[in-house]
N, C-alpha and C positions, 0 to 999 in steps of 0.2 A: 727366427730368421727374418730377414726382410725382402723374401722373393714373392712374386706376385702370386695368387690363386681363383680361377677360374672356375666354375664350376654352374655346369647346366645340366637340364635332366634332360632324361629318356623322351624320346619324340615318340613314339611306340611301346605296344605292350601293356602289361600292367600295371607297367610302373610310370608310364606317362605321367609327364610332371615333378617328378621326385628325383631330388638330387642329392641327398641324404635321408639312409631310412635306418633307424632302429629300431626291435622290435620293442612292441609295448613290456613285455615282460625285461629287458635290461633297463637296469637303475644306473648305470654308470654313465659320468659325465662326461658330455661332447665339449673340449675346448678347442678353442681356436685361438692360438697366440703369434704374437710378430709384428715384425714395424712395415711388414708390406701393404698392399692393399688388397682385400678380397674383394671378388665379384661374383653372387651368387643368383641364379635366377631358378625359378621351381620351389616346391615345398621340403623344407629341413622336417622331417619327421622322427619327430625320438619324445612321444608321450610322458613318460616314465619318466624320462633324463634331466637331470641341468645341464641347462648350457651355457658355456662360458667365455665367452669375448675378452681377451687381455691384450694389450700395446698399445703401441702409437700411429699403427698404420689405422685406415678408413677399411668401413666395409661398408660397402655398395649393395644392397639386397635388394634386387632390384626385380621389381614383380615376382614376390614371393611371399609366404607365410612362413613362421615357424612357429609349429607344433611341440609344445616343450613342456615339462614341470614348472620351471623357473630359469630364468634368465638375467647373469649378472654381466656387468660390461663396467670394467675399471682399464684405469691407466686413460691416456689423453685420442685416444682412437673415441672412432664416432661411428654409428648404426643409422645408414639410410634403410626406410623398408616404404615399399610404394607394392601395394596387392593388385594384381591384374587375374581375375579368376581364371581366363581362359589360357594362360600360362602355368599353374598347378595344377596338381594332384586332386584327380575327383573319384573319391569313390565309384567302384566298380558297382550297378546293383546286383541286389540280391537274386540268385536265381529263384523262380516260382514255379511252384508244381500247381496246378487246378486240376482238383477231383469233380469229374460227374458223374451223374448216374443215368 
């Protein structure tokens, strides 16, 4: 289609940051096709996945990363990416136990 799409992540939570999340174990591919323009800010998370960009509209990714297998982008559309860390997705640490005696 050629409607526009918008897309920010989570202000809160665990997921702070993340505006797309697939788990590591799906292999199936993310696309995004159309003649609009996307506007995406936060981290596209999908390890395992291709991801796929098709048309003529522009996408804006704008302070953000994507986390991907591989990444193709055909047709006459275009991929801005500008990384702002303190706008994605940061790992949560790990919790720790300390043993004494």
């Amino acid at each position: 289609g050629s409607g526009n799409v918008t897309l920010t992540p989570m202000t809160s939570g665990d997921y702070t940051g993340l505006s797309v999340y697939m788990d590591r174990a799906n292999t199936r591919t993310f696309s995004m096709t159309g003649s609009g323009t996307s506007t995406i800010s936060g981290t596209m998370y999908a390890p395992s996945s291709a991801v796929t960009v098709t048309g003529s509209g522009g996408i804006a990714v704008v302070d953000s990363q994507i986390v991907c297998s591989t990444i193709t982008l055909t047709g006459s559309g275009g991929l801005g990416l500008q990384y702002n860390a303190s706008h994605n997705y940061q790992a949560q640490s790990q919790a720790a136990i300390e043993l004494t005696k």
